[in-house]
C-alpha positions in Angstrom: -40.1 15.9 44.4 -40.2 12.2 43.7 -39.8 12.7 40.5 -36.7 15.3 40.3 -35.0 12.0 42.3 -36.3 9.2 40.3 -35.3 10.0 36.8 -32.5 11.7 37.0 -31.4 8.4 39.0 -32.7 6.4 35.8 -30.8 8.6 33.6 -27.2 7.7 35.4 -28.1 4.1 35.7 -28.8 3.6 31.7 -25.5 5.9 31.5 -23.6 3.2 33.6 -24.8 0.0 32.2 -23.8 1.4 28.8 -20.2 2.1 29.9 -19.9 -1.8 31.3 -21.1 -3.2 28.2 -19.2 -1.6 26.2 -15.8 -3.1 25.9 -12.7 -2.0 24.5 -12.7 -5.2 21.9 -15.9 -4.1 20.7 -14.3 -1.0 19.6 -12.0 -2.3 17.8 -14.0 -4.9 16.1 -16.2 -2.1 14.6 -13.3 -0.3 13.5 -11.2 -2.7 12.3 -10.9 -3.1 8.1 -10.3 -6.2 6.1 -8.4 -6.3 2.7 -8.9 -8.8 0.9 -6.4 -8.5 -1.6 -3.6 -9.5 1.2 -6.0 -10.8 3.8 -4.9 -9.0 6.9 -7.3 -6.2 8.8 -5.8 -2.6 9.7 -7.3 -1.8 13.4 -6.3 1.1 15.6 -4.4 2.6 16.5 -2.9 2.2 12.8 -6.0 2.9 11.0 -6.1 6.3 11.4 -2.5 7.2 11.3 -2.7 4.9 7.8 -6.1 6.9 6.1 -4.5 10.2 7.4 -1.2 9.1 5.5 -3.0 8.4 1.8 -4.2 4.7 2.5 -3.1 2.1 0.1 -1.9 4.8 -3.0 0.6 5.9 -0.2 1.5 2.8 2.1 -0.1 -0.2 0.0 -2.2 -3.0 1.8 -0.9 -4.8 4.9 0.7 -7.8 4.9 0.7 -8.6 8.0 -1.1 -8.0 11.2 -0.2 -5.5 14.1 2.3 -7.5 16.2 5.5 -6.5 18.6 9.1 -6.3 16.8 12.1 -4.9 19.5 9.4 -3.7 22.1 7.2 -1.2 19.3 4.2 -2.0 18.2 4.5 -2.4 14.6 2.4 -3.0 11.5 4.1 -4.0 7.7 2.0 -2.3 4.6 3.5 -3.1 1.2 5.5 0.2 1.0 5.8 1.0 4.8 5.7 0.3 8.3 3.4 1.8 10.8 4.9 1.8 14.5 3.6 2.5 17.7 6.2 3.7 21.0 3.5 3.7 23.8 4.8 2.4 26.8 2.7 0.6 30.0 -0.5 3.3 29.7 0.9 5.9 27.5 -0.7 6.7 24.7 0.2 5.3 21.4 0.6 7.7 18.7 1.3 5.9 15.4 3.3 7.1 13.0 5.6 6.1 9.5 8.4 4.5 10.4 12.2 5.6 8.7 12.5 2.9 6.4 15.0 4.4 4.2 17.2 5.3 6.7 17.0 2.2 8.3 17.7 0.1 5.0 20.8 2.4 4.9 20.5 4.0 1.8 21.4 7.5 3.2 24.7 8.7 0.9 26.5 11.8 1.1 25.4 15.3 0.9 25.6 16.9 -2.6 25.7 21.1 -3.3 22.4 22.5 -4.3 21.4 22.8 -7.6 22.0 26.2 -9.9 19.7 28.6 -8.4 18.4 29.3 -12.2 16.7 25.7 -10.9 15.3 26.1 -7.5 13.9 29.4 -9.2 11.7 28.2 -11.9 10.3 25.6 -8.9 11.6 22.6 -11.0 14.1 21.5 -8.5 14.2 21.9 -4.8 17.2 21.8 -1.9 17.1 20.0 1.0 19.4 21.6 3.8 18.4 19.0 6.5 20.1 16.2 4.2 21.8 17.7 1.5 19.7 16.5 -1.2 18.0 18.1 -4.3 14.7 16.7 -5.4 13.7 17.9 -9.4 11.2 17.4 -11.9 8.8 14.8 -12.5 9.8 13.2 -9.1 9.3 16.9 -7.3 5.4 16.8 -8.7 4.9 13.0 -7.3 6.9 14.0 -4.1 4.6 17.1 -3.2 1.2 15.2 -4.9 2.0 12.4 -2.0 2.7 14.2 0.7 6.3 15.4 0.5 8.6 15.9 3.4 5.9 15.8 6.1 4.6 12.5 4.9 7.4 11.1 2.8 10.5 12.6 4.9 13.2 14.8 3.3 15.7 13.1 0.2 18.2 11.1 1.5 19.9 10.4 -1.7 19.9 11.6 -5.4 18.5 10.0 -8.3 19.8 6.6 -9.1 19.7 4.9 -12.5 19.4 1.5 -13.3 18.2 -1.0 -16.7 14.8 0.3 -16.7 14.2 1.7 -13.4 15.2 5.7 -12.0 14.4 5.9 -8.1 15.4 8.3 -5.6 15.5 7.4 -1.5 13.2 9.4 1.1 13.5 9.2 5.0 10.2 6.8 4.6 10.1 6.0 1.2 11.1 5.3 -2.3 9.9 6.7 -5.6 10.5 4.7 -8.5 10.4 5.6 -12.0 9.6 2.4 -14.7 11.0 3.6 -18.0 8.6 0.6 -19.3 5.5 0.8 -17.7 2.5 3.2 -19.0 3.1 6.9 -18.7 0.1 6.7 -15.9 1.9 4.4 -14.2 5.8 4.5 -14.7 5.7 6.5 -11.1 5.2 4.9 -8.4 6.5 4.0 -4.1 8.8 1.0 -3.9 8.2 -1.8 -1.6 10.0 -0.6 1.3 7.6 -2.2 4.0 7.8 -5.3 2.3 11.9 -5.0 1.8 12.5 -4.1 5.1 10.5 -7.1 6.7 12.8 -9.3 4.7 15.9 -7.6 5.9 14.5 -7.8 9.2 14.2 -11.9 9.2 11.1 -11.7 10.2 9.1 -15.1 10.4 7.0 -15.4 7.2 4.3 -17.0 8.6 3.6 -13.7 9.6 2.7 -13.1 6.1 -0.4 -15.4 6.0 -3.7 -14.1 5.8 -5.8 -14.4 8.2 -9.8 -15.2 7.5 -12.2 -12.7 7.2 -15.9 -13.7 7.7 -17.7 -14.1 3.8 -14.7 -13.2 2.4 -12.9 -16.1 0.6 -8.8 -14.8 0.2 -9.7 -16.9 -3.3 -12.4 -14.9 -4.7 -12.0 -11.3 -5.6 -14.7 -9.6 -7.7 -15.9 -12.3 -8.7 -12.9 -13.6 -10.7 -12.1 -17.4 -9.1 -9.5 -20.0 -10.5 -10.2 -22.4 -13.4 -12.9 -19.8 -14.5 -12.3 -16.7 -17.2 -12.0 -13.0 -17.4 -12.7 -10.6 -20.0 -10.3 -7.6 -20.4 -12.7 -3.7 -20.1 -11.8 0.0 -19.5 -9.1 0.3 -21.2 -9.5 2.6 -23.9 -7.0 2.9 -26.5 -3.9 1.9 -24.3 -4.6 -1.3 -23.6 -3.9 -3.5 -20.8 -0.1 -5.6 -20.2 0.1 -8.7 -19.6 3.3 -9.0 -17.5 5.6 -11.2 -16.0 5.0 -11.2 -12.4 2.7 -9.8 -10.1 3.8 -6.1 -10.1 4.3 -2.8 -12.3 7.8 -3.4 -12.5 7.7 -7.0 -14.4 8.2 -6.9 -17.8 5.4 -6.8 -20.1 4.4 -10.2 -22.5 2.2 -8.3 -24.5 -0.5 -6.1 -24.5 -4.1 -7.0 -24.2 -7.3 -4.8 -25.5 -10.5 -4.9 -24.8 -13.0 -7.8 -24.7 -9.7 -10.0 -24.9 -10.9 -13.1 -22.9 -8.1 -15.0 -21.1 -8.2 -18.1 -18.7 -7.6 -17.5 -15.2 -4.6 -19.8 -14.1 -3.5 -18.8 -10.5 -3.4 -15.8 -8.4 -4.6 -13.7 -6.3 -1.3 -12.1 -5.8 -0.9 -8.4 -3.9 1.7 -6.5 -5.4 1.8 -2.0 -6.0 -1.5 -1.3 -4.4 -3.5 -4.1 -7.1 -5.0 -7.4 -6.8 -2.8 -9.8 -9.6 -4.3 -13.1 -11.7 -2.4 -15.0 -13.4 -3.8 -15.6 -16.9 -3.3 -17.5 -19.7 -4.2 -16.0 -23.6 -3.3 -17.7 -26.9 -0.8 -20.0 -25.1 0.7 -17.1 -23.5 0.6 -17.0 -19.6 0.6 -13.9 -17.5 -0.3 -12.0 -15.1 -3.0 -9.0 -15.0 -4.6 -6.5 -12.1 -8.0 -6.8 -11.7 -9.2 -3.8 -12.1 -9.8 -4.3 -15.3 -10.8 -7.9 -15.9 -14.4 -8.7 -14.9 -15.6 -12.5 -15.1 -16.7 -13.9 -18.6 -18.0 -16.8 -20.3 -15.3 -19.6 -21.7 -15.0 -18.6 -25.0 -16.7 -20.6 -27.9 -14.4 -23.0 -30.2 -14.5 -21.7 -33.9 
């Protein structure tokens, strides 16, 4: 009899002092994820909404913290913003926020398409906004998510030196005439964009430290040192600009290329950027294709 009362008592006693030791903070401390290409962590309750959404491909790294803007609790990723409208106890669903409408890039409604079109599945109507979406930019619009992640066209394409983009609810694709074919398509940095419009206080922007990680060190590859260009096949790697897939290109590296690294890291289109320096030429590279090297020896 003694027994049936004594550990079953034990049982709910262990039972309670695990529920008083664990804390809420804990939680999120285990759950919380550092990127070290922008130094900022993703916690919940963005970090599920922002994995169920396609993670960096889809949003890009943060670039800032989770923090309060008009009474929402908000988070910035390179091409979005994660938002949160809980109020007191509520729960607090996160979901994308309408960037493109907000930045006001809604125009007018346009007829559909010919129907010969919408037929062959290379173009599709949108009713909701009066917008067609076709070709290429249909197949990137469905491969990330389409309407239900990506909202419905708000605009038809626009063309521009260089560039072809088209507005979404929550996003932008772009098209770079000069980039790679594997990467002329990509999401605009709406997230980023809008924080401008938004005069938001750019100390917001600085990273915040992440125990052993060093926001100057990224695989490796530190400043003053040197990188050797790999993986690239036969297409080669460009040297560009600026820190993004929309700078121009300098010139085109191959591999086993050694170059100097001169500055960086920079976040920009989902990649970690170094700025390099090769045959007097100075540039700037994504990492994942540079590893560290030896300084190269003088002929």
């Amino acid at each position: 009899m003694l027994n049936k009362i004594v550990i079953p008592a034990i049982g709910c006693l262990a039972v309670l002092l695990i529920l008083l030791t664990f804390q809420p903070g804990q939680a999120q401390q285990e759950s919380a994820t550092y990127f070290p290409e922008t130094g900022h962590y993703v916690d919940e309750p963005f970090l599920s909404r922002f994995r169920a959404q396609g993670g960096v491909p889809t949003c890009g790294p943060p670039i800032t913290e989770a923090f309060e803007q008009n009474g929402h609790f908000v988070q910035y990723f390179d091409r979005c913003r994660l938002e949160c409208n809980g109020h007191g106890n509520e729960p607090c669903e996160a979901h994308l926020s309408d960037l493109g409408e907000l930045l006001g890039h809604h125009t007018p409604r346009v007829r559909s398409v010919p129907n010969s079109m919408t037929r062959d599945g290379s173009c599709r109507h949108f009713p909701e906004t009066g917008h067609n979406v076709a070709f290429s930019f249909l197949t990137f619009y469905i491969e990330n998510g389409g309407p239900e992640t990506l909202g419905p066209p708000i605009s038809e394409l626009i063309v521009e030196p260089g560039i072809i983009y088209q507005y979404f609810r929550r996003a932008r694709i772009e098209w770079d005439m000069d980039a790679r074919p594997n990467e002329a398509m990509h999401l605009g940095s709406l997230g980023r964009e809008f924080f401008v419009a938004s005069g938001l206080d750019q100390s917001l922007l600085a990273s915040v430290d992440s125990p052993g990680v060093s926001p100057t060190v990224t695989h490796g590859i530190v400043v003053g040192a040197y990188v050797r260009v790999v993986n690239t096949g036969a297409t080669g790697l460009r040297l560009r600009s600026g820190p993004g897939l929309r700078h121009a290109t300098k010139e085109t590296l191959q591999d086993g290329d050694i170059l100097a690294v001169i500055g960086g890291p920079e976040s920009g289109d989902g990649f970690t950027w170094w700025q390099l320096q090769h045959n007097g030429t100075a540039g700037w590279c994504a990492s994942d294709w540079l590893e560290p090297a030896q300084a190269p020896v003088a002929p």
